[in-house]
C-alpha positions, 0 to 999 in steps of 0.5 A: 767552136773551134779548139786553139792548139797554141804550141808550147814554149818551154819555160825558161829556167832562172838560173841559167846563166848560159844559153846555147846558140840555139836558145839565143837564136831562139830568144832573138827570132833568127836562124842558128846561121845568123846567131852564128855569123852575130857571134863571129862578127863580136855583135852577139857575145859568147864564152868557149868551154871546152869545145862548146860555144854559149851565149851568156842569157842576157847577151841577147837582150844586150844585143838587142839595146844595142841595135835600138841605140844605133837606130836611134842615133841614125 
């Protein structure tokens, strides 16, 4: 019999209200530069504090809807 080593996510914190570019690029299974280009263009929202830029944690389900809306419409 063969052992199954299955990477370990880390488990999600409740509480967070927001994630870094990397968590939702992460949740969205994109690159960080793609993340970044989303957040550019206005498709994927985030907030500015202080020099650090986050995604609000259900931007990326928003995102999400959104793309399944406009490929439902086409």
């Amino acid at each position: 019999m063969h052992d199954v080593h299955v990477a370990a996510t880390p488990a999600v914190d409740p509480t967070l209200v927001l994630l870094t570019v990397e968590e939702a690029a992460r949740r969205l299974r994109v690159g960080r530069t793609t993340c970044f280009r989303l957040i550019r263009t206005g498709a994927l929202e985030s907030v500015t504090i202080g020099g650090l830029r986050r995604v609000p944690v259900d931007a990326p389900a928003a995102y999400v809807t959104h793309l399944r809306t406009a490929h439902r419409a086409a």
